[in-house]
DRENFI-303263 format. One line per 3 residues: number of its first residue (from 1); their letters; for each residue x, y, z of N, C-alpha, C. Coordinates in nm, 2 decimals, decimal comma, padded with zeros to 4 digits. Layout:
// DRENFI-303263
NUM) A) X:Y:Z:X:Y:Z:X:Y:Z; ...
This chain:
// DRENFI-303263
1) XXX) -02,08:00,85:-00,13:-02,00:00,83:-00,01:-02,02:00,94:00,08; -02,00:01,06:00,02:-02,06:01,19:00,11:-02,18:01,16:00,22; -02,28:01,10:00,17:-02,43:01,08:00,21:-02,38:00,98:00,37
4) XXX) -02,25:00,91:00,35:-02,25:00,80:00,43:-02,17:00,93:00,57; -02,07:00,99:00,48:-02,00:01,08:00,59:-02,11:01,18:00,65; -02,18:01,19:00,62:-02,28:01,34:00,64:-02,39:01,31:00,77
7) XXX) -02,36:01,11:00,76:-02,44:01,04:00,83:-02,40:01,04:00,98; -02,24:01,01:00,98:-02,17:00,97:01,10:-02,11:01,04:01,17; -02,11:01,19:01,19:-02,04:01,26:01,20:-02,00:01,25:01,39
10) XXX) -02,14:01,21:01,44:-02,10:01,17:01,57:-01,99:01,05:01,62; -02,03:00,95:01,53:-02,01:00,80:01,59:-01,87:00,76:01,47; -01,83:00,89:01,37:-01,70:00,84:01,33:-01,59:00,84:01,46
13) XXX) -01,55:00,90:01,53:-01,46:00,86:01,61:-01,48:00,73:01,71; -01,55:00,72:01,78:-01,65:00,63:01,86:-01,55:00,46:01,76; -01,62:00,45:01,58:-01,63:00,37:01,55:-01,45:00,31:01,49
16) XXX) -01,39:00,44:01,49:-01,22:00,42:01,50:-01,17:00,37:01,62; -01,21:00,42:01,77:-01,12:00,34:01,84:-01,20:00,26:01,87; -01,33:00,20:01,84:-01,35:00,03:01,80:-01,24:-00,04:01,71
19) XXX) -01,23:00,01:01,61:-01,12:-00,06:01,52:-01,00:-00,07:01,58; -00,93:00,02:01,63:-00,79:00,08:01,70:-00,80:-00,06:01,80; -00,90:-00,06:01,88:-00,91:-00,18:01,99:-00,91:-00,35:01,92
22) XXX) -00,99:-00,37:01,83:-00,99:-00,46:01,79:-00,85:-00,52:01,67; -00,84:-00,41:01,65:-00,66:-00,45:01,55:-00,57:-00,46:01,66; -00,59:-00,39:01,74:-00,42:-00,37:01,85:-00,48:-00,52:01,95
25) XXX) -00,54:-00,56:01,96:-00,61:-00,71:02,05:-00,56:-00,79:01,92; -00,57:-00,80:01,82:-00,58:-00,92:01,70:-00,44:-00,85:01,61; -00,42:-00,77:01,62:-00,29:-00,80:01,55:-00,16:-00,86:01,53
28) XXX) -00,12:-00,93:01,67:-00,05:-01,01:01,67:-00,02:-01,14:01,69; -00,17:-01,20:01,58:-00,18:-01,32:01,57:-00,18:-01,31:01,42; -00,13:-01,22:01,33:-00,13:-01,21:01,19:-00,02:-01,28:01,16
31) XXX) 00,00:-01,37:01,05:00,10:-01,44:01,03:00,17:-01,39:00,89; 00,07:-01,32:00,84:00,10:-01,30:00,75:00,19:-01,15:00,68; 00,26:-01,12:00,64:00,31:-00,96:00,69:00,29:-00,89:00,58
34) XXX) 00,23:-00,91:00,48:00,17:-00,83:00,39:00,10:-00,72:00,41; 00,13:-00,63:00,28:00,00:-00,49:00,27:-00,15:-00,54:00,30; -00,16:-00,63:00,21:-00,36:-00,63:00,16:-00,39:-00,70:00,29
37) XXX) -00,35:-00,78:00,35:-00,39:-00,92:00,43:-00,34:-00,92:00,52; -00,24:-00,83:00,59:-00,16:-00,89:00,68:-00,10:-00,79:00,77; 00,03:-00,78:00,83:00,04:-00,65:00,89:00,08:-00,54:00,88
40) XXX) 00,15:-00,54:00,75:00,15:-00,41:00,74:00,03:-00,33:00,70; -00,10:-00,36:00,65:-00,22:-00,32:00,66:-00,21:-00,22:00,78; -00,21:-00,28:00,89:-00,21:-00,25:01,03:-00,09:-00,13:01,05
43) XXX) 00,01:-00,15:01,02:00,10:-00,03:01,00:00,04:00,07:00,95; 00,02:00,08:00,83:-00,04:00,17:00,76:-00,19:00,25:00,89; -00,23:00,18:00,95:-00,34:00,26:00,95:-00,28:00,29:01,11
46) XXX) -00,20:00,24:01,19:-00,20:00,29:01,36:-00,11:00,42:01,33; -00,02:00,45:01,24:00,06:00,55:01,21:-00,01:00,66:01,19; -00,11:00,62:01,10:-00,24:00,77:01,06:-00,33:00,76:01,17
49) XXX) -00,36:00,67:01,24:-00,42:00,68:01,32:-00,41:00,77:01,47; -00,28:00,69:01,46:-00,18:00,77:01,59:-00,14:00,92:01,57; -00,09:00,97:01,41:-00,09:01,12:01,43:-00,20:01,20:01,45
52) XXX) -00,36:01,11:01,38:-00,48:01,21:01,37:-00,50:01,17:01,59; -00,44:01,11:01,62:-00,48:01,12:01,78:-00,39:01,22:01,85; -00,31:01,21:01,80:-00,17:01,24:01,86:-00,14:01,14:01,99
55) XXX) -00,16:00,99:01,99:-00,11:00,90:02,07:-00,03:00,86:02,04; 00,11:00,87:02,14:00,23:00,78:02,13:00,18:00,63:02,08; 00,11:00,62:02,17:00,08:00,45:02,16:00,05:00,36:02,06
58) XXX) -00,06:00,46:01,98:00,00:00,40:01,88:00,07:00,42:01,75; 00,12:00,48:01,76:00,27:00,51:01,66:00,38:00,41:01,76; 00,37:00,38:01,90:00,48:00,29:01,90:00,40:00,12:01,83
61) XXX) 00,32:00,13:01,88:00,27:00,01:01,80:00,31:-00,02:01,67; 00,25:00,08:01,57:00,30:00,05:01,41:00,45:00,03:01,40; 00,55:00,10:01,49:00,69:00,14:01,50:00,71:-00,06:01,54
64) XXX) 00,65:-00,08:01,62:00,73:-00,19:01,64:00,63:-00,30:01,56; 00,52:-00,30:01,54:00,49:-00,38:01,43:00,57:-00,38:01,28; 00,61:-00,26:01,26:00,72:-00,27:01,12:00,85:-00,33:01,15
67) XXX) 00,85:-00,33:01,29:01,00:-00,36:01,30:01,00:-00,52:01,32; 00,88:-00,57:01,36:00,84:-00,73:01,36:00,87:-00,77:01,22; 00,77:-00,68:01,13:00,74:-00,73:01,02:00,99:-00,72:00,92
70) XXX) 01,02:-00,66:00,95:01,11:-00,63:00,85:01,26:-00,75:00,94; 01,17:-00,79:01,05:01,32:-00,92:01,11:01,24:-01,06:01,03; 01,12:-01,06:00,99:01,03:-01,16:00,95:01,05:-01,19:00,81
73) XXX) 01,10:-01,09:00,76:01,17:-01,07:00,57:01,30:-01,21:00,53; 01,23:-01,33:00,46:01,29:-01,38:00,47:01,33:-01,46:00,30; 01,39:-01,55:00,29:01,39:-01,55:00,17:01,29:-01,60:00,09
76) XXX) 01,23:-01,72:00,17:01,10:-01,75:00,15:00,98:-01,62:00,11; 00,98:-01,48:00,13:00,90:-01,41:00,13:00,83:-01,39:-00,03; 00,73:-01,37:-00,07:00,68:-01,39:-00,16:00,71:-01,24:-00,24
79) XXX) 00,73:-01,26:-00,37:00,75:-01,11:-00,46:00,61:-01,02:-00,43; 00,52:-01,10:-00,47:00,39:-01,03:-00,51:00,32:-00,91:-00,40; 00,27:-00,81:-00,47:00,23:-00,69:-00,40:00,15:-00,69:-00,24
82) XXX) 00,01:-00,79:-00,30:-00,06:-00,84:-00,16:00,00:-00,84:-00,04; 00,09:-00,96:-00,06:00,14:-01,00:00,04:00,25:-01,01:00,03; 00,37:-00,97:-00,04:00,52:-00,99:-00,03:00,58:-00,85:-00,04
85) XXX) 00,69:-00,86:-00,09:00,78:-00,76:-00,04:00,76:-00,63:-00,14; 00,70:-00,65:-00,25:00,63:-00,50:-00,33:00,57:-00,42:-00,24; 00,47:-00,48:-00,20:00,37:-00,43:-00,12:00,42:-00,35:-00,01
88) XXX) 00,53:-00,45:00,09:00,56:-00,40:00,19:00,67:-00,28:00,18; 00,76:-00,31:00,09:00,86:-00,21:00,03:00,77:-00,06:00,00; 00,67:-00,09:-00,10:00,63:00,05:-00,15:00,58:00,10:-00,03
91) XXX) 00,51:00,06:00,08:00,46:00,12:00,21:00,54:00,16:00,27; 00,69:00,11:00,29:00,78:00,19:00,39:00,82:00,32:00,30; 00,84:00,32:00,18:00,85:00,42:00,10:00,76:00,54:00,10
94) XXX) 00,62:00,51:00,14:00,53:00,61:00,21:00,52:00,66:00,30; 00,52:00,56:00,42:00,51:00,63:00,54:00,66:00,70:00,54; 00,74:00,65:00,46:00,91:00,77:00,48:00,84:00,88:00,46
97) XXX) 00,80:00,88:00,32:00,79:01,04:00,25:00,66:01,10:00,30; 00,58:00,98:00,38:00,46:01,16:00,48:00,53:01,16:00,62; 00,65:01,10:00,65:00,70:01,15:00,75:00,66:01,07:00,88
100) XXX) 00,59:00,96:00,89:00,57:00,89:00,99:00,70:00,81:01,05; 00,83:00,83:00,97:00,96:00,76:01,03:01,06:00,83:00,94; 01,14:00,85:00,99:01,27:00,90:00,95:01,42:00,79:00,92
103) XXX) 01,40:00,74:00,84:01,51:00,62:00,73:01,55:00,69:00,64; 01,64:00,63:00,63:01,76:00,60:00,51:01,66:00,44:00,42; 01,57:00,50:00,32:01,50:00,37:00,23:01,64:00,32:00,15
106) XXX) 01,73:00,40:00,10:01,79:00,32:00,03:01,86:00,20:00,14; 01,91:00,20:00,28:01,96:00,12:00,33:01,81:00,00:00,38; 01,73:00,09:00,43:01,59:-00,02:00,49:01,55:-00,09:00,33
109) XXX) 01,59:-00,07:00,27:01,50:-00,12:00,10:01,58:-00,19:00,06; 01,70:-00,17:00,09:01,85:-00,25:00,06:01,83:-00,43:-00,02; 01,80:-00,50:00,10:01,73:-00,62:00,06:01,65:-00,63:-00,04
112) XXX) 01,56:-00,58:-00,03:01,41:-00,51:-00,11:01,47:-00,51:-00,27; 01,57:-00,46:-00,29:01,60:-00,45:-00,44:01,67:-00,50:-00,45; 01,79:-00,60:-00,39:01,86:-00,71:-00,46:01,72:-00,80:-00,45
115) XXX) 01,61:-00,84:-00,41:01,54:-00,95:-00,42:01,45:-00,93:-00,53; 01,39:-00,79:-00,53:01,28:-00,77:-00,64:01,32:-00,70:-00,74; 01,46:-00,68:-00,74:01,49:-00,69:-00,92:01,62:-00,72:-00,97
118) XXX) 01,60:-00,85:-00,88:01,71:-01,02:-00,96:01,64:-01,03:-01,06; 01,69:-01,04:-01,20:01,72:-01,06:-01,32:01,68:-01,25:-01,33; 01,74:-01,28:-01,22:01,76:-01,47:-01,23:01,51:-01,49:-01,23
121) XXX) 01,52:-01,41:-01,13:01,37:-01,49:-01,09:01,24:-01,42:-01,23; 01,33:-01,33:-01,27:01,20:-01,28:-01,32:01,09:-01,38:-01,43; 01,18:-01,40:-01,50:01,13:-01,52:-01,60:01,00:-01,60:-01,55
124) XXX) 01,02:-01,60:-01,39:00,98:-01,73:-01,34:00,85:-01,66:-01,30; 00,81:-01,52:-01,28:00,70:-01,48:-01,14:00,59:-01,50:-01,26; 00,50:-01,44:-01,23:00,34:-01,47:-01,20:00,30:-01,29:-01,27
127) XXX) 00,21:-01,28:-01,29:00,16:-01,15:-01,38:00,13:-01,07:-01,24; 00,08:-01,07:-01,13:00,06:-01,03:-01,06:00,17:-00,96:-00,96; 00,29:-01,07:-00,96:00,44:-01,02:-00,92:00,52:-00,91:-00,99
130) XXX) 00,49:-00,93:-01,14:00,53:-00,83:-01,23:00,48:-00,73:-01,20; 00,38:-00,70:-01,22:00,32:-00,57:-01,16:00,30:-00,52:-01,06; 00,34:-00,59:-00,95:00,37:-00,54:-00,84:00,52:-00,48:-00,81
133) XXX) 00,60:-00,56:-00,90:00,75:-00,46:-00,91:00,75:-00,33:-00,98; 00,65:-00,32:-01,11:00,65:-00,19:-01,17:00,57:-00,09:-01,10; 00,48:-00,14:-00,96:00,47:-00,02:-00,89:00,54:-00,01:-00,76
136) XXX) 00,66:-00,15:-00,74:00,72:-00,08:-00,65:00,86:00,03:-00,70; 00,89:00,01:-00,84:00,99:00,07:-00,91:00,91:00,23:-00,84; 00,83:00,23:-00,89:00,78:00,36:-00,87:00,77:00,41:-00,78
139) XXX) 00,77:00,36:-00,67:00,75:00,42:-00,53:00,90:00,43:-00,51; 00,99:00,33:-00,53:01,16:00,35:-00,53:01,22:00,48:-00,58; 01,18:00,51:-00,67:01,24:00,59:-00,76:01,16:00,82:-00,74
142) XXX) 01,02:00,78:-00,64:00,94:00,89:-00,68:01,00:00,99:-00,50; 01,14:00,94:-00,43:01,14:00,99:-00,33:01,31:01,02:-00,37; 01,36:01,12:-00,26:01,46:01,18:-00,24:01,61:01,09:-00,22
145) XXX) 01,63:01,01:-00,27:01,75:00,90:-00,27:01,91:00,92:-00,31; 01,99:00,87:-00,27:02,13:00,87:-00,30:02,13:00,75:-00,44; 02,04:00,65:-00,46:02,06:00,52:-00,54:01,97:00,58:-00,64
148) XXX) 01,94:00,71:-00,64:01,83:00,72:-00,75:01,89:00,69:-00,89; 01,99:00,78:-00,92:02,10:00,79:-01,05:02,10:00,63:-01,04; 02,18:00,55:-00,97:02,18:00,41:-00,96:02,12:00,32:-01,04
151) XXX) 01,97:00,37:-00,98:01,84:00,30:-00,98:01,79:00,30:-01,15; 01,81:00,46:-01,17:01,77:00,47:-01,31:01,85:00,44:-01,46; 02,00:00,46:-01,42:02,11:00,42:-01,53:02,16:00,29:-01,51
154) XXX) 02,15:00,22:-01,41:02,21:00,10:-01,37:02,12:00,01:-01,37; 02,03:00,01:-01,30:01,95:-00,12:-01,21:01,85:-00,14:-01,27; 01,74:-00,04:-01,36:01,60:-00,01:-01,39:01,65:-00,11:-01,53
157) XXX) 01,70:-00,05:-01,62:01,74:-00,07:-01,79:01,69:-00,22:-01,78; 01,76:-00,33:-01,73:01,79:-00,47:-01,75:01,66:-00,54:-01,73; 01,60:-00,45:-01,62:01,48:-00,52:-01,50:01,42:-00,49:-01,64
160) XXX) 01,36:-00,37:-01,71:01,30:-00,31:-01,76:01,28:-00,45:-01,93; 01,38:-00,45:-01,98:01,39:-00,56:-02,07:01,38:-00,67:-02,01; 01,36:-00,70:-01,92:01,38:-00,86:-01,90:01,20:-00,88:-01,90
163) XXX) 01,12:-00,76:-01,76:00,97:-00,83:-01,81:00,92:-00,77:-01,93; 00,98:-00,67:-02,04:00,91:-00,70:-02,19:00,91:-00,81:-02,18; 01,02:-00,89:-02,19:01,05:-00,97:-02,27:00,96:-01,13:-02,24
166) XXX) 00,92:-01,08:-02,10:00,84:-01,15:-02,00:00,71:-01,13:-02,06; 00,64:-01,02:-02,12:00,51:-01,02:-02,15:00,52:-01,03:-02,30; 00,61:-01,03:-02,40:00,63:-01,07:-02,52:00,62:-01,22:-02,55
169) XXX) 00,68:-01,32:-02,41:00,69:-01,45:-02,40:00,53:-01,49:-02,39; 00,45:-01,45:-02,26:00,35:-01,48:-02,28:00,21:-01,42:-02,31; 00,27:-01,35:-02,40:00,15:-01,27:-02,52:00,05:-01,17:-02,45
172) XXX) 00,11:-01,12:-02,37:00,01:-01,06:-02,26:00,05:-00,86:-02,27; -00,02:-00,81:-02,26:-00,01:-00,64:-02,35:00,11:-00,60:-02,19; 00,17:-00,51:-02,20:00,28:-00,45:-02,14:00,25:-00,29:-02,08
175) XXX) 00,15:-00,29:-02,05:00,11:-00,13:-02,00:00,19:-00,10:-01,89; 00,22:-00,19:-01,79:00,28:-00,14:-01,71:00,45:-00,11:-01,73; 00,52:-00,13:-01,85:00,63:-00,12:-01,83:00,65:00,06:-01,95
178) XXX) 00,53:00,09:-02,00:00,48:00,22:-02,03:00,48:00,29:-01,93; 00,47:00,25:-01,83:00,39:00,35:-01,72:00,55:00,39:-01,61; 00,65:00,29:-01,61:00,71:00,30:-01,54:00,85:00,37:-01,65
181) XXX) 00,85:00,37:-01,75:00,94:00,40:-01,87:00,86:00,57:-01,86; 00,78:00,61:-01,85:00,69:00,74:-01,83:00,75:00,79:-01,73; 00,76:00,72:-01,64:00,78:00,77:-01,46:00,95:00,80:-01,50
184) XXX) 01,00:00,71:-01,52:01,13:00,72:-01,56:01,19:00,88:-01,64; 01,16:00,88:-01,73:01,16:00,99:-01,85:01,14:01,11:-01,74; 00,99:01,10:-01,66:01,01:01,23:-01,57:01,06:01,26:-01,48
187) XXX) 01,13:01,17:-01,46:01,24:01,18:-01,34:01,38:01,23:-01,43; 01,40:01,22:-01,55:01,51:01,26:-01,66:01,50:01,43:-01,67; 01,37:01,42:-01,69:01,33:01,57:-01,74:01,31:01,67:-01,60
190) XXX) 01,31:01,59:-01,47:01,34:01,70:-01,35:01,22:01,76:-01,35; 01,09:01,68:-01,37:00,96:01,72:-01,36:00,91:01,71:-01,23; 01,00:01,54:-01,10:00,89:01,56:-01,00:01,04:01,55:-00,92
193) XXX) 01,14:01,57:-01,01:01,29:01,49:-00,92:01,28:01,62:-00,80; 01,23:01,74:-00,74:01,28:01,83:-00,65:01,15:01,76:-00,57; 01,01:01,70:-00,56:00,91:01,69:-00,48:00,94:01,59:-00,38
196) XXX) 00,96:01,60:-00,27:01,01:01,50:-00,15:00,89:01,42:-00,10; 00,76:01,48:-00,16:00,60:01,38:-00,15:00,61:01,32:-00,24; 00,58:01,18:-00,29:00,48:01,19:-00,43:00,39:01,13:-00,39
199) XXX) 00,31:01,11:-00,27:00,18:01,04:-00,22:00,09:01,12:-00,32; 00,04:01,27:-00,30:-00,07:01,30:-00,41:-00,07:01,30:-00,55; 00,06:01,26:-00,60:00,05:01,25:-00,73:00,02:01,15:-00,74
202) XXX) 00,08:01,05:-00,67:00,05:00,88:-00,72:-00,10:00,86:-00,70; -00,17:00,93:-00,58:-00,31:00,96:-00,56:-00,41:00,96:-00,69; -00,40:01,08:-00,78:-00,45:01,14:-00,85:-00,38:01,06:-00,96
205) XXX) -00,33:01,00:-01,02:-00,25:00,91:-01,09:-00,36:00,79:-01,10; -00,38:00,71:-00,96:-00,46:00,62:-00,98:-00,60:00,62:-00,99; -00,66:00,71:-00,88:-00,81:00,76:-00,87:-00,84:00,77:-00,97
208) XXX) -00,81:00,87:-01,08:-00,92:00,90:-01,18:-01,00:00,79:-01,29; -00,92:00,65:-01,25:-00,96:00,53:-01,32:-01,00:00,42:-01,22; -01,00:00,46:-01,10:-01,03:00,36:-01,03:-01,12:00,38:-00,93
211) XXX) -01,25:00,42:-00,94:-01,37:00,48:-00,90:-01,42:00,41:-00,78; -01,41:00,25:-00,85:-01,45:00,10:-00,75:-01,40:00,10:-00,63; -01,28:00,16:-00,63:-01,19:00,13:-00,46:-01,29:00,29:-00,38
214) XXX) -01,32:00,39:-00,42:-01,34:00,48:-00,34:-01,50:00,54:-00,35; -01,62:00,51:-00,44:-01,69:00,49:-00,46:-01,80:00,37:-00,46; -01,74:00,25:-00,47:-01,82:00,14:-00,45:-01,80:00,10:-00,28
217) XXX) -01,64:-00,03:-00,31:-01,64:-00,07:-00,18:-01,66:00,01:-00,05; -01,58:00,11:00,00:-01,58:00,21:00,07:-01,74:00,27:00,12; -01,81:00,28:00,00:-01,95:00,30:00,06:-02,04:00,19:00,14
220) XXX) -02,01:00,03:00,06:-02,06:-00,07:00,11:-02,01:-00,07:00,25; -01,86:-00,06:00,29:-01,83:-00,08:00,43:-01,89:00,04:00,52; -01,94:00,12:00,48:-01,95:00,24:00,56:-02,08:00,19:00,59
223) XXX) -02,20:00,16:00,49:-02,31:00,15:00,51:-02,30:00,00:00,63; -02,22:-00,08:00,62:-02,22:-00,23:00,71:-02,18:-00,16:00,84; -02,11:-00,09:00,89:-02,02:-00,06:01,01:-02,14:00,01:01,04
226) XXX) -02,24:00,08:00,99:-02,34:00,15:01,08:-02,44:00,08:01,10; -02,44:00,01:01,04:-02,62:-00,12:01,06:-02,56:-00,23:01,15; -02,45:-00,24:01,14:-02,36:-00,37:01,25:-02,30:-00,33:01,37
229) XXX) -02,28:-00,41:01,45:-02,24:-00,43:01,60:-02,09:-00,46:01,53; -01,97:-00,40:01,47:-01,84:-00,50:01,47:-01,78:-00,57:01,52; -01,79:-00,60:01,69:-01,74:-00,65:01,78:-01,80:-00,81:01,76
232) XXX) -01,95:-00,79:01,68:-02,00:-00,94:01,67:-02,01:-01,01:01,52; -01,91:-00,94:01,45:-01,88:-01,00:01,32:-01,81:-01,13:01,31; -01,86:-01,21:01,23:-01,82:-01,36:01,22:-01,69:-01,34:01,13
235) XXX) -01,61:-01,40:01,16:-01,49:-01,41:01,06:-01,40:-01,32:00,97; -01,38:-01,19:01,08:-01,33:-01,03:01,08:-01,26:-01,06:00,96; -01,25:-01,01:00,88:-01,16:-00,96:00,80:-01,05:-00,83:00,83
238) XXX) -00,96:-00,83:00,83:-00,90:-00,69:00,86:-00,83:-00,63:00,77; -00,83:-00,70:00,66:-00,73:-00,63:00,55:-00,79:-00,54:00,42; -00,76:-00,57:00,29:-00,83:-00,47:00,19:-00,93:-00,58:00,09
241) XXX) -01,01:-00,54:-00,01:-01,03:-00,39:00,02:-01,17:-00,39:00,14; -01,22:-00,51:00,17:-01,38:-00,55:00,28:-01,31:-00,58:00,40; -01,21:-00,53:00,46:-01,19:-00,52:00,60:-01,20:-00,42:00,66
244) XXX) -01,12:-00,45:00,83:-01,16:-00,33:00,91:-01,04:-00,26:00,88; -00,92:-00,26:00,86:-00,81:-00,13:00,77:-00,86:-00,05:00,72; -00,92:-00,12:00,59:-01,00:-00,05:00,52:-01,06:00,01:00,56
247) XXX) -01,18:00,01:00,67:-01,27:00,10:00,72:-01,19:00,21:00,77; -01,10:00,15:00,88:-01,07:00,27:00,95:-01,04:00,40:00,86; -00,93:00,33:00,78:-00,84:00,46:00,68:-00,99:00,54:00,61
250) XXX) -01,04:00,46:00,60:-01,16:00,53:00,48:-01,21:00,65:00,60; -01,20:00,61:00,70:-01,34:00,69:00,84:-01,22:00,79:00,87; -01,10:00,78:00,85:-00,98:00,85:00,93:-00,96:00,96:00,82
253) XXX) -01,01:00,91:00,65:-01,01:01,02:00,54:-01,10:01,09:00,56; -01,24:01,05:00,62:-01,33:01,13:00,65:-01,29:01,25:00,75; -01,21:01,23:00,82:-01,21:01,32:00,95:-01,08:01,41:00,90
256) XXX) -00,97:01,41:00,81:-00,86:01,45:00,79:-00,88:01,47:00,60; -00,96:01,47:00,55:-00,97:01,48:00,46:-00,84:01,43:00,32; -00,79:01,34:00,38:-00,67:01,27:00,29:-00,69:01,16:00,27
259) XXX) -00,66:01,14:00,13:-00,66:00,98:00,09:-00,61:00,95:00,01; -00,45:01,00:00,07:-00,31:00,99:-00,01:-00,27:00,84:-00,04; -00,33:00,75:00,08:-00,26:00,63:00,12:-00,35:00,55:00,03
262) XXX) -00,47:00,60:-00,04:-00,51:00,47:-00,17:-00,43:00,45:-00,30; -00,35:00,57:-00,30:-00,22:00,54:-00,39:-00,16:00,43:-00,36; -00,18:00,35:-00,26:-00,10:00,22:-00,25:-00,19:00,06:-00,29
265) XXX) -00,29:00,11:-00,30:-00,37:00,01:-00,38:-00,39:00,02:-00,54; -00,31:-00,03:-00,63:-00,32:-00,02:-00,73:-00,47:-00,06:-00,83; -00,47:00,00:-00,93:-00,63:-00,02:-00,97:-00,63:-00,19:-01,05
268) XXX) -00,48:-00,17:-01,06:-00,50:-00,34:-01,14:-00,51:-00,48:-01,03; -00,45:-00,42:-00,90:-00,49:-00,51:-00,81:-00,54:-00,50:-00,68; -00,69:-00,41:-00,71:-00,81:-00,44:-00,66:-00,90:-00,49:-00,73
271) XXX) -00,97:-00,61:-00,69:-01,08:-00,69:-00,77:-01,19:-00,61:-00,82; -01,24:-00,65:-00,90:-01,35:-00,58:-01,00:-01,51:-00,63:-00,93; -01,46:-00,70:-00,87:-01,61:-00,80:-00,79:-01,60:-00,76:-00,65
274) XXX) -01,74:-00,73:-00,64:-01,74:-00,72:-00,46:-01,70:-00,87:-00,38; -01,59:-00,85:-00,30:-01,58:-00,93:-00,19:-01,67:-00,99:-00,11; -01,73:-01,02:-00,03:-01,84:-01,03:00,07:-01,81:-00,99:00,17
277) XXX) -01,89:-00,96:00,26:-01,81:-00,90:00,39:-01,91:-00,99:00,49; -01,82:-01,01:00,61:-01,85:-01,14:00,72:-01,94:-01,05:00,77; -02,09:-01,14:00,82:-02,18:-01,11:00,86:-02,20:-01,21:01,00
């Protein structure tokens, strides 16, 4: 991936406010308000975008694209990380703790955790929903909170037995309720309870097993965005991991040297197969 950065050092900015233009024109025709697909993708990147510019414009954008997206929260909204309220929950929990907005998560999350850890639905979700709540537990629990104690002696215990008992039903291994019973314990033992970040831990947490998201795809897009015109791509993609989001964040870690924000793509739910990218 270096070889790709070492290539563009002129035409990385150039090829960001291509993106910047083409997301803020097409963004609000997204119907969808998801992380991977949809707009909070888009949040995520005009917020880093907007500080590495220092443009109001767009940090008001993201600001009022979140605020589209969080009146659009409905009950119909799907659990699952992609595109439902895991996804979107664990992102506002980020951009809180690098400081792109100043909330009260336990009040903005409020909803967020009567819905994604009812006791009544779990039985019912989908392997991919499950694990999408054991990484939103984790983003709940890894920031500076009043509901933390709550979260951990009250609310976690029950959620916590109910998907065992969810992956004991359908014979399926339980790593992820290790991983969040881990997180738990270090939040007992006051190992990360004083750190008001945990973007680089959750970083370095996921990376060292998940090579594909920042080695493979990321190079393929880099190598497409330089041989291609974007503006005349058939059937844009904008989301993760073979969209233009993705590019930008990847070209925006190039220039800022951070890639705190792939802590929000989990290694279990990015695909093992390359995507195809619209030509």
């Amino acid at each position: 991936m270096k070889d790709y950065y070492d290539s563009i050092p002129q035409l990385t900015i150039s090829y960001l406010q291509r993106i910047a233009n083409i997301l803020m024109l097409n963004g609000g025709f997204l119907v969808n308000p998801g992380l991977y697909t949809g707009e909070m993708g888009l949040v995520l990147f005009f917020f880093r975008y907007g500080r590495y510019t220092s443009n109001k414009l767009f940090l008001d954008y993201a600001l009022n694209l979140l605020e589209k997206i969080q009146s659009r929260i409905y009950l119909e909204t799907p659990v699952n990380y992609k595109e439902g309220l895991t996804g979107i929950g664990s992102t506002i929990e980020y951009i809180t703790q690098e400081g792109y907005i100043e909330v009260d998560t336990d009040e903005v999350l409020e909803d967020f955790d009567s819905r994604i850890f009812s006791l009544r639905h779990i039985p019912l979700l989908t392997y991919d929903e499950i694990i999408g709540i054991g990484y939103y537990v984790r983003w709940r629990i890894s920031g500076s909170h009043k509901k933390k104690d709550f979260l951990l002696n009250t609310l976690l215990p029950p959620v916590l037995c109910s998907i065992e008992e969810w992956f004991v039903f359908n014979k399926l291994q339980n790593d992820i309720v290790s991983i969040i019973k881990d997180t738990i314990e270090n939040e007992f033992q006051k190992k990360i309870n004083n750190q008001t970040n945990m973007a680089p831990p959750w970083y370095r947490l996921n990376c060292p097993y998940n090579p594909f998201f920042i080695s493979q795809t990321t190079d393929k897009l880099l190598e497409h965005i330089l041989k291609n015109d974007i503006f005349n791509l058939n059937n844009l993609n904008f989301g993760f991991p073979n969209g233009l989001v993705a590019v930008g964040l990847t070209l925006l870690s190039a220039l800022e040297g951070d890639n705190s924000w792939v802590a929000l793509f989990p290694n279990h739910l990015i695909h093992t197969t390359h995507e195809s990218i619209p030509v």
